[in-house]
N, C-alpha and C positions, 0 to 999 in steps of 0.2 A: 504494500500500500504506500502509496505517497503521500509526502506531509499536506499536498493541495486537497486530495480526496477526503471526501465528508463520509464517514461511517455511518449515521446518523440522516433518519431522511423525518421529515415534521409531516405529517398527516391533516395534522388541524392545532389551533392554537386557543388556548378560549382565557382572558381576564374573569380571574378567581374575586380577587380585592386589587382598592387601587385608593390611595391616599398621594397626601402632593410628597412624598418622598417613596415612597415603593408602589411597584404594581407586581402583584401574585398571576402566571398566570401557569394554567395545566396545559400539557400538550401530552397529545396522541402522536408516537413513534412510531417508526421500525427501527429496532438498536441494532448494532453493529453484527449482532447472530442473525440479521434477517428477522428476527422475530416483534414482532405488534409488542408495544407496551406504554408504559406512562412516563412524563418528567413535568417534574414542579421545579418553575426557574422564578426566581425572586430575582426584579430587575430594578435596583437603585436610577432615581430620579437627578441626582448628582452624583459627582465623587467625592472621594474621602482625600484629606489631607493630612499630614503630619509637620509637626516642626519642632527640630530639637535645638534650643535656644543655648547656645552656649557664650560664657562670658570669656571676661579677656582673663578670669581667675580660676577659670579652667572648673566652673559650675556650669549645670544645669538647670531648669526649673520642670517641675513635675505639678501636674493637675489632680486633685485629688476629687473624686463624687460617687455618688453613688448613683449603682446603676439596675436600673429598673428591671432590664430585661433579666441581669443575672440575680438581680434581690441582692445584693451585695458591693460593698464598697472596692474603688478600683483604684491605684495611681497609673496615669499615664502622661504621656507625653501633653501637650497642647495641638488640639486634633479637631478637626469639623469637618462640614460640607460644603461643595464649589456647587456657588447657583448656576451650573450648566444652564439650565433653564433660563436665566437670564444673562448667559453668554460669558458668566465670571471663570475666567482663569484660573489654573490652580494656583500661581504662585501670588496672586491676590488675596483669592480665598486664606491661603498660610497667614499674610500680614493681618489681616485683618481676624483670623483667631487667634494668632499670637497676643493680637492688643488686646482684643476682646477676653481673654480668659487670662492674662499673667499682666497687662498694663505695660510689654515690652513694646519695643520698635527696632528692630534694626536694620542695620546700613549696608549691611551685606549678607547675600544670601546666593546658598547653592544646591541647585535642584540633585538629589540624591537617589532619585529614579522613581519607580511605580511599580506595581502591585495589584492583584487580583487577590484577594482576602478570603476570598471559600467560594471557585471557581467550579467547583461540583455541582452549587445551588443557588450560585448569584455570580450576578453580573458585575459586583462590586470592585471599581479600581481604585486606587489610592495613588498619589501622590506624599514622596518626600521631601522635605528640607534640612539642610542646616541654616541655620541664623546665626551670625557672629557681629558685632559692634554693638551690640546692645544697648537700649534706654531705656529707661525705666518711666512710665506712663501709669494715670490708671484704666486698671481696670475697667472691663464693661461687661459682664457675662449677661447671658440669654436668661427669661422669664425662668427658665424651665431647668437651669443649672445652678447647683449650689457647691463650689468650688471653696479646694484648697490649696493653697500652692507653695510649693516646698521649692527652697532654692537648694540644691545639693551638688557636691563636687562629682565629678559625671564618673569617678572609680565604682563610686558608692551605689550610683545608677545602674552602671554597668554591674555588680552585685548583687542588687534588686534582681536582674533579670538574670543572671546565673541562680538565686536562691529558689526562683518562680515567683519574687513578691510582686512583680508585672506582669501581669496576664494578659493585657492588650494586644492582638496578633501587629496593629499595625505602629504601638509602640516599642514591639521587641524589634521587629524585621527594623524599623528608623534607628537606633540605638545600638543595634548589633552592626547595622550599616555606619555609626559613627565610631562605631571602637573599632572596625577593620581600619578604616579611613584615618584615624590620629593615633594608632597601634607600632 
């Protein structure tokens, strides 16, 4: 088989649920045995960002909230969604949750690639950063978050995510991508 060839043929497609950040829908296959079957694809209505803020003191800053879907509290990076929908960039989307959830700015910044996040059952890509020159601004976080934010020396981060105290898939893959990177 060649990498061009589709395994994979779509029968019919049908919207299950549909909200302004996801649409659910079912679809009737033929999988790659020839044989009839089902797939449920959860299609993100934007992408996801990341930005790992580092200072000239060789810190980090870490978001701290809790989070609904898992009923449980999480640190992670500072992370959101790009309003594709209204044509916003990812590397916008980043400055603008960086300000928005730590009250930084910074002066320089460098795109650290993208990512598909559970590409078995979604559509979801993400977008990296690093942020370096840092300012300190305030904050603004969203209705609907209630943020903590830990300035920490980024050994210490990188520890975090060797003990598993980060469980965020799209703040380990940013973090493990800045400790290859200043390694």
């Amino acid at each position: 088989m060649k990498k061009e060839d589709k395994p994979w043929k779509t029968l019919s497609k049908q919207t299950i649920y549909e909200n302004p950040w996801i649409r659910i829908e079912h679809h009737e296959v033929i999988n790659p045995s020839n044989k009839e079957g089902i797939y449920g694809l959860v299609h993100f209505k934007n992408v996801a960002v990341s930005v790992f803020p580092l200072d000239d003191d060789g810190n980090t800053y870490l978001v701290g909230q809790y989070r609904y879907t898992l009923d449980t509290y999480s640190w992670e990076l500072p992370e959101g969604g790009c309003l594709i929908q209204e044509n916003e960039i990812p590397l916008k989307a980043a400055k603008r949750e960086l300000e928005e959830e730590t009250g930084l700015k910074a002066l320089e910044w460098h795109e650290l690639g993208s990512c598909f996040l559970s590409n078995s059952v979604t559509d979801e890509r993400a977008f990296m950063y690093l942020a370096k020159n840092l300012q300190q601004g305030a904050a603004a976080p969203e209705e609907t978050e209630s943020l903590v934010i830990k300035k920490l020396p980024v050994k210490q981060v990188f520890d975090m995510v060797d003990r598993g105290e980060i469980q965020d898939a799209l703040s380990i893959i940013t973090i493990l991508k800045v400790k290859a990177l200043i390694s």
